[in-house]
N, C-alpha and C positions, 0 to 999 in steps of 0.2 A: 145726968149720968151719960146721955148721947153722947155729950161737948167731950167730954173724957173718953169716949170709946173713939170719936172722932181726933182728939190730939194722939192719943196713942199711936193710931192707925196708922197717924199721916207722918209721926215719927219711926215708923218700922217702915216704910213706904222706900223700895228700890230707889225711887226719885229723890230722896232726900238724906244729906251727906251720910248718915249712921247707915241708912238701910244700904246705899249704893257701896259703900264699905266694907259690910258684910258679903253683900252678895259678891263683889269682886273678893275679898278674902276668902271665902267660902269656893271660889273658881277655884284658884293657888292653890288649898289647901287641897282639893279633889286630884290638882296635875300633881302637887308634889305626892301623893300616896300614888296616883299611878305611874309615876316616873321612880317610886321606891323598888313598886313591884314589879317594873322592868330591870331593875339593878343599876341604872342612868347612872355615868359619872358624873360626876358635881358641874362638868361643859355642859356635858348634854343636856342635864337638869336649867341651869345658866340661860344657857339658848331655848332652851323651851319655852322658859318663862318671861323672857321677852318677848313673844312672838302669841303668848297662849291670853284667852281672856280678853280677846280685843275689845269687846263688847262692853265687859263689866268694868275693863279699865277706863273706856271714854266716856261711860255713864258716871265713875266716881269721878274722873277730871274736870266733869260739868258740874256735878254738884259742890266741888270743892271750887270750881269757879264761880259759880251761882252764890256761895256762901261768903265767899272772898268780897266779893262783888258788894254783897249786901251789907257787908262791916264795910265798906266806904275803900276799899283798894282798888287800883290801876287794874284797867284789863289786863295788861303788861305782865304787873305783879303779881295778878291773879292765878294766870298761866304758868308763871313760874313757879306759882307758891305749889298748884296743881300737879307739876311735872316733880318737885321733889318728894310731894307724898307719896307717888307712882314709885319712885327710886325706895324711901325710906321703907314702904311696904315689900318690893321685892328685894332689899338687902336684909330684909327680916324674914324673910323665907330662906332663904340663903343658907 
């Protein structure tokens, strides 16, 4: 029963890709309601969210490198693959 409270854990776990996704989705989703209830035009909004989350963004781009990494891709590739999910999650806030 531990083994399983311990795989759970370490799958909810900021460090690890789901959890580090969450918690950077979970940022977005906090600026976009306060950026609602300032009345933000869709720039302002835009610009914010490029610049907001630095933290939860660099922690999901390591873990999506870390995981990249681990299926057998290029550092290169890795980063890359990294940098579109950062794009694909903020054009989904959008």
């Amino acid at each position: 029963m531990s083994m399983l409270l311990f795989i759970l854990a370490a799958a909810a776990s900021p460090t690890s890709l789901e959890g580090s996704r969450s918690v950077y989705t979970e940022c977005l989703i906090d600026l976009t309601i306060d950026k609602l209830k300032e009345k933000a035009t869709v720039d302002d909004y835009t610009a914010a969210s490029k610049t907001a989350c630095e933290a939860e963004k660099e922690a999901f781009k390591a873990a999506v490198i870390k995981d990249e990494r681990a299926s057998g891709s290029t550092a290169a590739d890795s980063s890359e693959f990294a940098e579109e999910e950062v794009t694909m999650m903020l054009d989904d806030m959008a």
